[in-house]
VOGU-3710 file (C-alpha; in Angstrom, 3 decimals, decimal comma):
1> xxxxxxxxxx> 16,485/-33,383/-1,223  13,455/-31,362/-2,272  14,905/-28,067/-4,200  12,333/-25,792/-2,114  14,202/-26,758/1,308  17,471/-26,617/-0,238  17,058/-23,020/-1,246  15,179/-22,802/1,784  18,306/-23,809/3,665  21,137/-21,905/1,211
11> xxxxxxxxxx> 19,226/-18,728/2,287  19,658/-19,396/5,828  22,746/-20,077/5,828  23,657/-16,891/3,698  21,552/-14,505/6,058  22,880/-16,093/9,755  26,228/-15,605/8,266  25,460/-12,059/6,927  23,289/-10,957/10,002  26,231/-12,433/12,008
21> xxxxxxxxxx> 29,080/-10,728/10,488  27,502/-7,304/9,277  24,236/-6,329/11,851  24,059/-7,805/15,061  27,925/-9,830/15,801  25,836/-13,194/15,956  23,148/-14,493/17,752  24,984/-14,573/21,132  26,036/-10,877/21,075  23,649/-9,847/24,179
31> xxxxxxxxxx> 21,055/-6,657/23,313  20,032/-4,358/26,212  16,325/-4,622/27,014  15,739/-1,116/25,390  16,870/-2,379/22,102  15,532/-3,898/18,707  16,160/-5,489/15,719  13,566/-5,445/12,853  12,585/-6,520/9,777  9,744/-4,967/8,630
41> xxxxxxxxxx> 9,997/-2,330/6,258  6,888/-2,107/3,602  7,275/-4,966/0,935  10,324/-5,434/2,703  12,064/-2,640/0,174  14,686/-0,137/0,880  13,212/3,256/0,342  15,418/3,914/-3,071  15,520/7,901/-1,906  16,064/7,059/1,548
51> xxxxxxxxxx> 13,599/8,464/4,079  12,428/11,654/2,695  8,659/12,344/2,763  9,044/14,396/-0,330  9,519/11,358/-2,351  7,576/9,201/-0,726  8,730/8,220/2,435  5,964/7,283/4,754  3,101/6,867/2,400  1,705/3,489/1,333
61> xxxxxxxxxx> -1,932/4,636/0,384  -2,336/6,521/3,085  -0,621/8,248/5,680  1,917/5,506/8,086  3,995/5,956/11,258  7,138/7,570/9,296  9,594/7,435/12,947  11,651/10,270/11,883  9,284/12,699/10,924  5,830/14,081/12,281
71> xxxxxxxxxx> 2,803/14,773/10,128  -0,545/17,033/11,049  -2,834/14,240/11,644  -2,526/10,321/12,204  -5,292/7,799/12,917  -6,084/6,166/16,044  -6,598/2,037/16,401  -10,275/2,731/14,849  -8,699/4,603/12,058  -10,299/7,710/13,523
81> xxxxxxxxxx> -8,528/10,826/12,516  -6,260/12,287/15,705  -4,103/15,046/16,351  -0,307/15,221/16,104  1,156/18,424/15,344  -2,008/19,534/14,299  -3,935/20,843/17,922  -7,101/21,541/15,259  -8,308/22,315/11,942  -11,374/23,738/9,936
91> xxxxxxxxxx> -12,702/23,625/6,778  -14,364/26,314/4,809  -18,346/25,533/3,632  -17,354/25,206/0,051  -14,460/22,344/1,207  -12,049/24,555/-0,765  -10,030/25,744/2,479  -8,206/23,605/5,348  -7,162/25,778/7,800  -4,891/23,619/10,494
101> xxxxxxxxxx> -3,395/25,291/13,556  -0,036/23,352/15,066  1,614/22,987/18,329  4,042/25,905/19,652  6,283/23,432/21,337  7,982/21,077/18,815  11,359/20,844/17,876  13,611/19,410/14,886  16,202/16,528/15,713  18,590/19,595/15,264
111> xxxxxxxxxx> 17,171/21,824/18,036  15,329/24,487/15,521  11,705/25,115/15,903  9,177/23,421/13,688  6,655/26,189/12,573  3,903/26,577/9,901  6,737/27,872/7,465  7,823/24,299/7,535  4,323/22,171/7,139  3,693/24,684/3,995
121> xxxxxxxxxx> 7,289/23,865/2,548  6,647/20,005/2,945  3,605/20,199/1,578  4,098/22,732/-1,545  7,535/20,438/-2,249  5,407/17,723/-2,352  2,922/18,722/-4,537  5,731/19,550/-6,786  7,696/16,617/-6,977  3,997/14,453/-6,966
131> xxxxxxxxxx> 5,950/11,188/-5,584  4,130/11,270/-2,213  0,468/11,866/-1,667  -1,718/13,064/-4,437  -1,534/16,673/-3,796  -2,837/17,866/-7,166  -5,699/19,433/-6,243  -4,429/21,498/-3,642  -3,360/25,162/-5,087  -0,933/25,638/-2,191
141> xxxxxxxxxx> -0,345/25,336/1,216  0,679/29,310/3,135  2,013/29,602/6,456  -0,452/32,303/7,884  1,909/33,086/11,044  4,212/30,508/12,897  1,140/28,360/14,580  -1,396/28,205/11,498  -1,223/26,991/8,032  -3,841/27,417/5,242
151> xxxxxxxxxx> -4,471/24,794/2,196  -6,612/26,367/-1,119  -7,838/23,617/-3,347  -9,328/24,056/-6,976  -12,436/22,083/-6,259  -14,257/20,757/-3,224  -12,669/18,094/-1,324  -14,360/16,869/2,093  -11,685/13,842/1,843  -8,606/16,533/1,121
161> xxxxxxxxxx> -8,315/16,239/5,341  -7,000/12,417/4,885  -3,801/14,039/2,838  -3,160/15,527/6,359  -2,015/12,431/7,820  -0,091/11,566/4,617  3,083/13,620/4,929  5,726/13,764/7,511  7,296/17,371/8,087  10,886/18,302/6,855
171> xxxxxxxxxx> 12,874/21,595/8,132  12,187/24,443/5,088  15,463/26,087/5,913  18,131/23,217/5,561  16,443/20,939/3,353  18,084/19,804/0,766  16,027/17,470/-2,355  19,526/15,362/-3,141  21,066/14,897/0,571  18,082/14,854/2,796
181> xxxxxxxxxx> 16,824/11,387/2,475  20,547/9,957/3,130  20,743/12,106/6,764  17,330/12,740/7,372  16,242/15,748/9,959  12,449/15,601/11,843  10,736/15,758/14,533  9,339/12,539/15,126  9,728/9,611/17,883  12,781/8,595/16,788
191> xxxxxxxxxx> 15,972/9,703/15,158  17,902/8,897/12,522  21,419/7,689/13,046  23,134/5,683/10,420  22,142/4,079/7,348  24,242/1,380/5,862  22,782/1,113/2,465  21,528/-2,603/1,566  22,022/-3,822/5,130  20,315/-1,826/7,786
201> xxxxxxxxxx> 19,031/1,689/9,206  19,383/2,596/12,725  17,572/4,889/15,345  17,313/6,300/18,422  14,722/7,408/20,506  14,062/10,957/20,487  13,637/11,941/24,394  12,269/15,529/23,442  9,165/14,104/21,796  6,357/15,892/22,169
211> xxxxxxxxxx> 4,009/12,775/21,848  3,947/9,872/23,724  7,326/8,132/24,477  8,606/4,512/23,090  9,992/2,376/25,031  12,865/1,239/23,127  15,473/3,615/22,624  17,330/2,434/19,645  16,119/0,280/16,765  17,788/-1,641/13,989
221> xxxxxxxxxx> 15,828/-2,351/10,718  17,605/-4,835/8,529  16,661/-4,962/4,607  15,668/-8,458/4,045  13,312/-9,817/1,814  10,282/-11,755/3,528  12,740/-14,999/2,648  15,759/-14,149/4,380  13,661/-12,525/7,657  12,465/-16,148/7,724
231> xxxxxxxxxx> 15,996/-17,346/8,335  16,719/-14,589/10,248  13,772/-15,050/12,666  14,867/-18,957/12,673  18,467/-17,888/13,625  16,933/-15,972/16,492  18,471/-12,676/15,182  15,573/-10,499/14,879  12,347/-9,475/17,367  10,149/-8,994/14,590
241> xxxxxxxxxx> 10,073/-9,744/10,713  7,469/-9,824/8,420  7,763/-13,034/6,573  5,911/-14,723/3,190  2,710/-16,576/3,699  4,185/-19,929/2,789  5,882/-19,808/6,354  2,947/-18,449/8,005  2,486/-21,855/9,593  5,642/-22,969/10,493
251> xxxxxxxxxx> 6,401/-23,022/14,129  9,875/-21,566/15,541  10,622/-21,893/19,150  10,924/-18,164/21,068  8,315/-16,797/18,460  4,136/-16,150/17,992  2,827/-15,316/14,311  0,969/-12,626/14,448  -1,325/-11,681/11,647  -3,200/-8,203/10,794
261> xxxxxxxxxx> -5,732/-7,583/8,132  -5,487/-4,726/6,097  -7,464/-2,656/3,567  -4,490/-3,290/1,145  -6,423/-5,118/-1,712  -5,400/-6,633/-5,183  -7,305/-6,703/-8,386  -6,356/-7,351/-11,830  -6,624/-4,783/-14,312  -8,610/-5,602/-17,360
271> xxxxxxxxxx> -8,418/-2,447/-20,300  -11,712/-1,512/-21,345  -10,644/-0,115/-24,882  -9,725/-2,100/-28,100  -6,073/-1,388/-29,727  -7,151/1,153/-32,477  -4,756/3,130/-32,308  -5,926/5,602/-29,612  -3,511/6,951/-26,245  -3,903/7,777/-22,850
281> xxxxxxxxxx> -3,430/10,999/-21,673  -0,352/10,969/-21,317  -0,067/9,982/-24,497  0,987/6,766/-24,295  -0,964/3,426/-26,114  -3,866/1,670/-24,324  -6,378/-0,502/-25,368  -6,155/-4,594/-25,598  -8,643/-6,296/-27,892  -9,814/-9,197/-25,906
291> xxxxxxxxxx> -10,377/-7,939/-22,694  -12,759/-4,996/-24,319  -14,943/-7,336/-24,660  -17,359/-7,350/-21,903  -18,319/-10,700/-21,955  -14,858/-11,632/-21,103  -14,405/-9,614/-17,994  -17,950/-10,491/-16,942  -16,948/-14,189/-17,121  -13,686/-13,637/-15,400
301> xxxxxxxxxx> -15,610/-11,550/-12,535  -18,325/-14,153/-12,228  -15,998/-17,406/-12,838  -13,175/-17,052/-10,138  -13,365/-18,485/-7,172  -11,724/-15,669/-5,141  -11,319/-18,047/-1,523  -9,606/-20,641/-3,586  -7,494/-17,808/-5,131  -6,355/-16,534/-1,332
311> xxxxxxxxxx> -6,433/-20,312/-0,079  -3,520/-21,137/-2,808  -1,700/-17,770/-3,329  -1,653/-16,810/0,401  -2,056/-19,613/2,249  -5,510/-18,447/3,162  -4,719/-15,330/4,949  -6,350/-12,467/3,433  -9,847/-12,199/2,489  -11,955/-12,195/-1,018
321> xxxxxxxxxx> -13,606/-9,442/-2,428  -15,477/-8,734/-5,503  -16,004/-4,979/-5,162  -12,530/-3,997/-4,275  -14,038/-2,595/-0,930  -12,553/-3,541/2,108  -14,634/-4,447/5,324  -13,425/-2,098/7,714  -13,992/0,766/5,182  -16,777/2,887/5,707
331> xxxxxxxxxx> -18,006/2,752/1,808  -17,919/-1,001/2,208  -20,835/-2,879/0,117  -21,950/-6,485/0,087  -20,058/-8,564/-2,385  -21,385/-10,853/-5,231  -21,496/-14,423/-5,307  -18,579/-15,841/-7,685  -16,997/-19,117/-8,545  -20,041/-19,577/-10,856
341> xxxxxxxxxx> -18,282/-21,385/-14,047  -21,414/-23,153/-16,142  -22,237/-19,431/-15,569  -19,373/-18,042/-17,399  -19,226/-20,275/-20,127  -22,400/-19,635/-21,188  -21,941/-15,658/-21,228  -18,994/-16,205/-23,292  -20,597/-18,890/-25,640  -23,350/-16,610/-26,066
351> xxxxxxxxxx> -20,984/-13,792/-27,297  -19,411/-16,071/-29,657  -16,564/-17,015/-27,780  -15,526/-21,121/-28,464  -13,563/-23,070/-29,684  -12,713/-23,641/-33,114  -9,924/-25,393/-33,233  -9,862/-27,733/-30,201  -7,073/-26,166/-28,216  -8,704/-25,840/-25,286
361> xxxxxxxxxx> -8,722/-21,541/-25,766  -11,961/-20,000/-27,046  -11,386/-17,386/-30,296  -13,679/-14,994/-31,687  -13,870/-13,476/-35,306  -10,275/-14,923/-35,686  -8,815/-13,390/-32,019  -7,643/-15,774/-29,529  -9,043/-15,353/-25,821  -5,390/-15,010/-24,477
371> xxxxxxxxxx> -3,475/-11,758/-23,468  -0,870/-10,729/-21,064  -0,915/-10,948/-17,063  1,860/-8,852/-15,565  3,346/-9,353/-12,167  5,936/-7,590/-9,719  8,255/-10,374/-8,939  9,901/-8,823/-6,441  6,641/-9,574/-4,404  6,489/-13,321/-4,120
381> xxxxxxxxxx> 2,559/-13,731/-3,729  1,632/-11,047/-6,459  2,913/-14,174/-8,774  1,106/-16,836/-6,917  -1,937/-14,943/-7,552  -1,358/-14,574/-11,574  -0,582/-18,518/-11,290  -3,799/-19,130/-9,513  -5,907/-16,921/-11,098  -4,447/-17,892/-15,063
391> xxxxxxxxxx> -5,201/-21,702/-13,970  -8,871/-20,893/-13,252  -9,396/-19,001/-16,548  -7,885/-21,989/-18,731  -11,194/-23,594/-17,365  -12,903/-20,839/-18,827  -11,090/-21,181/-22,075  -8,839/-18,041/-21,709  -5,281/-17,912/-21,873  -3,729/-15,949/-19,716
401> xxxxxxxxxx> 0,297/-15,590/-19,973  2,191/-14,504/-17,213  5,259/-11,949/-17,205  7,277/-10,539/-14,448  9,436/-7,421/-14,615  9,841/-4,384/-12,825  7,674/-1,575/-13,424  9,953/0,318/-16,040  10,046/-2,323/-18,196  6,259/-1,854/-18,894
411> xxxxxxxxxx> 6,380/1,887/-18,224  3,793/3,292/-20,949  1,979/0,073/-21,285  -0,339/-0,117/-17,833  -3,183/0,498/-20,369  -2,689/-2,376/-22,927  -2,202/-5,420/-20,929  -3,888/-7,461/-17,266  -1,828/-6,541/-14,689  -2,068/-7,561/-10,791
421> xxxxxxxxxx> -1,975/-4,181/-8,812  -2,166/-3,391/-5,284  -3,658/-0,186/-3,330  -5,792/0,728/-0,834  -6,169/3,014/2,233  -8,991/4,884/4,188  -9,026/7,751/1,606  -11,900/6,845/-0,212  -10,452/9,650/-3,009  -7,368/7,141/-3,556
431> xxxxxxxxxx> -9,488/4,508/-4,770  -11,660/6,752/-7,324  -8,098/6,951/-9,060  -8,901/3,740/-10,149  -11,974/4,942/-12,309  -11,709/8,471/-12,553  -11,262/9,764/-16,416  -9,730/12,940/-15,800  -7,079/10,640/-14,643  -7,210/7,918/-17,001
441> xxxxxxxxxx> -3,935/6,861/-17,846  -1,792/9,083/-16,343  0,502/7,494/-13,843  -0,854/4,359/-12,294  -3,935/6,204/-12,307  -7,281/4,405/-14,320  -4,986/2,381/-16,199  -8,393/0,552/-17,661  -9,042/3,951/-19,064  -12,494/3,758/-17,971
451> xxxxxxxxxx> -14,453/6,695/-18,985  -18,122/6,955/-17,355  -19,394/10,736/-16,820  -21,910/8,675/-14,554  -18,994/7,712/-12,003  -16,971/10,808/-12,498  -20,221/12,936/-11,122  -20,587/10,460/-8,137  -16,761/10,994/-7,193  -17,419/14,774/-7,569
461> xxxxxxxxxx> -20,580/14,564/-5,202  -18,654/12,617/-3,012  -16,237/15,143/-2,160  -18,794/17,856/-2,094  -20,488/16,716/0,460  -19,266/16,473/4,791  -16,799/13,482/5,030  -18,729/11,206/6,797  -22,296/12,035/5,125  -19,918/11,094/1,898
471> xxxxxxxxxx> -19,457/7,560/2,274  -23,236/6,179/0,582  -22,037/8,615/-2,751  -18,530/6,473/-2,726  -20,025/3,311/-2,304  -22,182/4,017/-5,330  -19,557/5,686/-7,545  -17,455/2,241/-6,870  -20,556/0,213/-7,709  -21,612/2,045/-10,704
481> xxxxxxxxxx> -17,492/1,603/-11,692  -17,672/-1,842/-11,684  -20,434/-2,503/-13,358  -18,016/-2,291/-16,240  -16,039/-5,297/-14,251  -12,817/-3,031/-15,020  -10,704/-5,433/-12,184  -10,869/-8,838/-11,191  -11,074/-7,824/-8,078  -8,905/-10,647/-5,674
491> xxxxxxxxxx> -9,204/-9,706/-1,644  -7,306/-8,047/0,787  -4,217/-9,420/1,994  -3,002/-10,199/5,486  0,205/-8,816/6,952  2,438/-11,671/8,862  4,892/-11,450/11,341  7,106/-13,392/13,797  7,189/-11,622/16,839  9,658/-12,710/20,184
501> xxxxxxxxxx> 7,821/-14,341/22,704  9,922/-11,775/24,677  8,053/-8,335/22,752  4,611/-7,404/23,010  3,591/-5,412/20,464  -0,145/-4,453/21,360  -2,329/-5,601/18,606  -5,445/-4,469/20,270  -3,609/-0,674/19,563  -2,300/-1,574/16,204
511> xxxxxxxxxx> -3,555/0,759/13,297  -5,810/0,268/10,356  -3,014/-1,833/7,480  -3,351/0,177/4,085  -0,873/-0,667/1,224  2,414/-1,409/2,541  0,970/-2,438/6,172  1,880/0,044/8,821  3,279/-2,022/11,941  5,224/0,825/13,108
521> xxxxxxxxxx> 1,832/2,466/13,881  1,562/2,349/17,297  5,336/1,636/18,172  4,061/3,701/21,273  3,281/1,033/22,784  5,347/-1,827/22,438  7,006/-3,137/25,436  8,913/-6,171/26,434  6,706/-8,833/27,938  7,794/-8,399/31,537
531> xxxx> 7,347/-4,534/31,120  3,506/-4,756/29,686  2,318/-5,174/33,285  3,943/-2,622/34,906
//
C-alpha cells in the first residue's frame, strides 16, 4: 500500500475514534439544528494564551471576527470599514488624534456595562504587552467620559483607524493578564463556555447582543490540524473544517469545498547585508553573504515561475504575485513577468557567478551560491513551497537547503538566513513593516534589514496624507522597496473548507481573508440550508 494513504488512513482512524470518544459521542449522536461543530481555527492552532485579545487573540494581520469579544470597528464584505461599538469617530487634521464615540447600550457576558474606561484599558494593555496589533505609535488611549475615547499618536497616521478593528474589548475592572484567556469575559456574539485544552472550545450564543443575532446558539471548535479535519469531515463529524490543499479535490458525500481568496501572501526573505559582523537593532546578527548580492535576488525574482510554484505547493489555489500586493488591495500594482531563466543565468554569469567545479552550484570569489531556506513545519504547504521553490533555483545554479523548526529555534537569526514568511491584511502600514528601517530587525519586523531613506519618506507621506488619497504613496513606497528584490515574493494563498451540504455559510457576505483567514467573519449569517429561504 502506498505510505501516503496509509498515514492517510492511521489518521482517520485515530481522529473518528478521538472525535467519537472525547467531542461529539460518535457520528450517530443526533445535534439540534441550532448547533455546530467546527474546525477552523487560524492555521488550525490553539491560541497558546487562550482567547485574550491582549495577547493576540483575534488578530491575524488585521482585525478578525474574535466571537467573544467586540472591537470599535470591523469591515463589511467589501472590506469597507463599519461600525460596531464604535457609533463614530474623527480624526484631528494633523492625523495625530482618533477620537471614537461608543454605544451606551452594551453589556459584558457578566452583566456589567462596557464603557470607554474599558476600550482605553484594552487598548493601553495592549500597547504594553505589544503581542496584538502594532500599537507603538499610539501614546495612549483616555476614556474622555463613559461614551468617548481619545487615541494621541507620536506621528501622523491616516491608517492608525485600521488598528480600530484590530482589538476585541476586555472588562478593565476584573481583568486579569494570567486567568483571563482560560475564562474569557466580552461582549461579543457569543460566549465562552468551556475549554478543554487540546480538544475543543465551546460557545453559546449571546441573546443580549447588541449586533445582529446568529443563528446557531452553541458552537464546538475542535483543535485539529488541516489532516485530521480531513478525517473528521470524512467521518461526517464536523459542519465545517478547513482542510490542506492536497484534499482540496477530493470529493466526500454530504459536503461542497468551498474556497476564499485572501490577501494573506508569502514571500521569501532574502537579507540584503553581508555577515561582517554588524546587528540588528535589537542587537542581534544579520547579514548572509550570498544573498547580498543583488544579482542573486534579481535572478531568483526574475527566474521563478510563481504559477508553477502555487500549481505544485497548493494545488493551484492561490494566486502569484511578484510585488507582494494583493488584488483586492487598494495599493495593488501590476506585476512583472517572471519564469524568465536564460534571463537569470545571464545576470548571474555576468556578475561572476558559475561554475567552477562542475557541481551543478555556481560560486563566486570562493563562496558557494547556497544558503539556508527556513520553514514552519507545522504549516504543511509553507514546506511545499521551500521544496518547489529550492528545485527551481538548482536550475539556476543555487543551492538552497531547507530547515524546519519552530520559530524559537531561529529566534535572533530572521536576519541571516531565506526564510518563507506569511502576512498580509488591509492595513497598508502592516506591510511597510516589511521595509521600514526604523524597524529593521526588531521582531519579525524588516528582517532583510533593508535600509532606503527613499522608502522610509514614502511610508511617512503615506500616513500623512487622508486614507484613501494614501493608497498611490503606498503603492510607490512598495515599488521603490522592491526594487531591491528584498522577497521572492510567492502569491496569495487560498483558504479551503468542507462545508455540510446541510450549512450555508453565505460566501457572497464573507469578509476580506488576511493572514490567518477570517471565516468566522460574517457568522451572522450562516444558516442551515432549509432556513436560508425563510
Amino acid at each position: 500500500m502506498d505510505k501516503k494513504y496509509l498515514a492517510i488512513g492511521i489518521i482517520a482512524i485515530i481522529v473518528i475514534i478521538g472525535i467519537a470518544a472525547v467531542f461529539l459521542g460518535g457520528k450517530n449522536d443526533v445535534r439540534a439544528s441550532d448547533e455546530l461543530v467546527c474546525s477552523i481555527m487560524p492555521h488550525g492552532e490553539e491560541p497558546e494564551y487562550g482567547f485574550d485579545p491582549i495577547h493576540g487573540w483575534g488578530f491575524n494581520d488585521g482585525g478578525v471576527e474574535p466571537l467573544i469579544q467586540s472591537t470599535l470597528l470591523k469591515r463589511d464584505h467589501n472590506a469597507n470599514i463599519i461600525n460596531d461599538l464604535a457609533t463614530d469617530y474623527s480624526t484631528s487634521d494633523d492625523y495625530k488624534t482618533y477620537t471614537v464615540n461608543i454605544r451606551d447600550d452594551v453589556k459584558f457576558h457578566d452583566g456589567s456595562k462596557l464603557t470607554a474606561k474599558d476600550v482605553a484599558f484594552s487598548y493601553n494593555t495592549a500597547k504594553e504587552f505589544g503581542e496584538n496589533t502594532d500599537l507603538s505609535n499610539m501614546i495612549n488611549a483616555t476614556a474622555v467620559n463613559d461614551t468617548q475615547v481619545k487615541f494621541t499618536l507620536e506621528i501622523p497616521d491616516s491608517a492608525f483607524v485600521h488598528k480600530l478593528t484590530d482589538l476585541g474589548i476586555v472588562p478593565a475592572d476584573t481583568y486579569n493578564n494570567s486567568t483571563y484567556g482560560q475564562n474569557p469575559i466580552g461582549s461579543g456574539p457569543y460566549k465562552f463556555v468551556q475549554w478543554d485544552k487540546g480538544q475543543q472550545v465551546i460557545l453559546e450564543r449571546n441573546d443580549d447582543y447588541y449586533g445582529d443575532m446568529p443563528y446557531y446558539k452553541k458552537v464546538t471548535n475542535l483543535f485539529l490540524d488541516r489532516d485530521a479535519a480531513f478525517a473528521a469531515v470524512k467521518s461526517g463529524d464536523v459542519d465545517i473544517a478547513e482542510v490542506q490543499y492536497t484534499y482540496a479535490d477530493e470529493n466526500v458525500s454530504g459536503y461542497h469545498l468551498q474556497t476564499f481568496k485572501s490577501v494573506d501572501m508569502q514571500g521569501i526573505s532574502l537579507p540584503l547585508n553581508p555577515d561582517d559582523g554588524g546587528k540588528t537593532l535589537e542587537g542581534n546578527p544579520q547579514g548572509n553573504n550570498v544573498t547580498c548580492d543583488p544579482a542573486i535576488r534579481e535572478a531568483l525574482n526574475i527566474g521563478i515561475n510563481r504559477t508553477a510554484v502555487m500549481k505544485t505547493a497548493l494545488n493551484g489555489y492561490g494566486e502569484p504575485s511578484t510585488t507582494g500586493v494583493a488584488k483586492q488591495l487598494p495599493y495593488y500594482y501590476d506585476n512583472f513577468e517572471d519564469g524568465k531563466v536564460d534571463e537569470a543565468k545571464k545576470i548571474l554569469d555576468d556578475a561572476g557567478w558559475k561554475d567552477t567545479n562542475g557541481d551543478g552550484i555556481r560560486d563566486k570569489n570562493g563562496t558557494e551560491a547556497s544558503f539556508t531556506l527556513w520553514y514552519y513545519p507545522t504549516l504543511a504547504y509553507r514546506e511545499s513551497i521551500d521544496i518547489a521553490v529550492s528545485e527551481q533555483a538548482k536550475e539556476l545554479g543555487i543551492d538552497m537547503k531547507l530547515k524546519g523548526s519552530n520559530w524559537e529555534d531561529i529566534e535572533g537569526q530572521f536576519s541571516t538566513m531565506s526564510i518563507v514568511w506569511g502576512g498580509g491584511g488591509c492595513d497598508p502600514s502592516s506591510l511597510a513593516n516589511y521595509f521600514d528601517s526604523r524597524q529593521a530587525g526588531i521582531g519579525y519586523n524588516n528582517p532583510t534589514i533593508m535600509n532606503d531613506s527613499n522608502v522610509d519618506n514614502l511610508i511617512d507621506s503615506a500616513r500623512s496624507q487622508n486614507l484613501n488619497s494614501s493608497y498611490p504613496t503606498w503603492s510607490q513606497a512598495f515599488k521603490t522597496a522592491n526594487e531591491h528584490d528584498p522577497y521572492i515574493w510567492i502569491g496569495s494563498v487560498d483558504y479551503t473548507y468542507f462545508v455540510s451540504d446541510n450549512l450555508n455559510i453565505s460566501a457572497n457576505t464573507s469578509k476580506v481573508f488576511p493572514h490567518g483567514g477570517d471565516i468566522w467573519g460574517n457568522v451572522y449569517d450562516w444558516k442551515p440550508i432549509n432556513e436560508t429561504s425563510k
